[in-house]
C-alpha positions in Angstrom: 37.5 -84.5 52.5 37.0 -82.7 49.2 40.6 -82.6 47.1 42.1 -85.8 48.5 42.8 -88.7 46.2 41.5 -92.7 46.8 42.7 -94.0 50.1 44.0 -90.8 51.6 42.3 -89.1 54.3 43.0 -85.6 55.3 43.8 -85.6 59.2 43.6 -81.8 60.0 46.8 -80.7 62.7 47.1 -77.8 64.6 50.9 -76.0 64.4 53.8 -77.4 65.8 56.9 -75.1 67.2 60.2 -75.8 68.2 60.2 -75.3 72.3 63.6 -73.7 73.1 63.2 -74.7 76.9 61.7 -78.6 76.0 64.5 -78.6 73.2 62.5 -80.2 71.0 59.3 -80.0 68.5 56.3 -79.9 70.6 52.3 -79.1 70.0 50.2 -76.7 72.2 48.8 -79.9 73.7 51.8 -81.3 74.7 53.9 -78.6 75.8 52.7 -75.9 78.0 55.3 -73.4 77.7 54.6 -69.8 76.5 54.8 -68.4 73.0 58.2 -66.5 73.6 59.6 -69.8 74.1 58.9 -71.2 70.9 60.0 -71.1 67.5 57.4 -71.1 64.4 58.7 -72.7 61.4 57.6 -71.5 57.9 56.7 -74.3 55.0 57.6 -71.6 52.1 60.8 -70.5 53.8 62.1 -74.1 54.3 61.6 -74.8 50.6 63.0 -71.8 49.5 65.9 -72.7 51.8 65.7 -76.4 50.2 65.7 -74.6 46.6 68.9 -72.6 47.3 70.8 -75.7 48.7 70.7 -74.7 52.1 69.5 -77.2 55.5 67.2 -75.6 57.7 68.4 -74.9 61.5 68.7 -77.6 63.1 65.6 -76.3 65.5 63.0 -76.8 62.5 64.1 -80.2 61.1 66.6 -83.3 61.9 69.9 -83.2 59.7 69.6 -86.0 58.2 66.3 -85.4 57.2 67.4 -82.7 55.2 70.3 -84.2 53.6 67.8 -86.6 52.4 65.7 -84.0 50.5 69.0 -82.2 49.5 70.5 -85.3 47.9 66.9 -85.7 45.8 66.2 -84.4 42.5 62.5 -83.6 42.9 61.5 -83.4 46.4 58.5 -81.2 46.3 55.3 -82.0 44.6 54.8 -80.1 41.4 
């Protein structure tokens, strides 16, 4: 695919969603439930979030995920 460097290949994924009822992150594929049972997640509002020194809800990402990209100096790529 156009854009990606040597060695990486671009693997196209469809949206994942926080299922309130599965309590977990889940796929359409995977996880039949219906759209008022899920929660999107927003790339530009977790960095914001990130940018401001705040985690994200617990619902979009793993704690100490974010404590890792907290604690870093330059987590995004520029």
């Amino acid at each position: 695919m156009a854009g990606a460097g040597p060695g990486i290949e671009m693997v196209p994924m469809r949206e994942f969603y926080y299922r309130k009822r599965c309590e977990g992150i889940a796929k359409e594929s995977v996880c039949p439930h219906t759209e008022g049972d899920r929660l999107t997640f927003s790339g530009t509002a977790l960095r914001k979030m990130f940018q401001s020194g705040q985690a994200p809800p617990r619902e979009s990402m793993r704690p100490e995920v974010a404590k890792v990209i907290l604690e870093s100096n330059s987590p995004f790529v520029e």
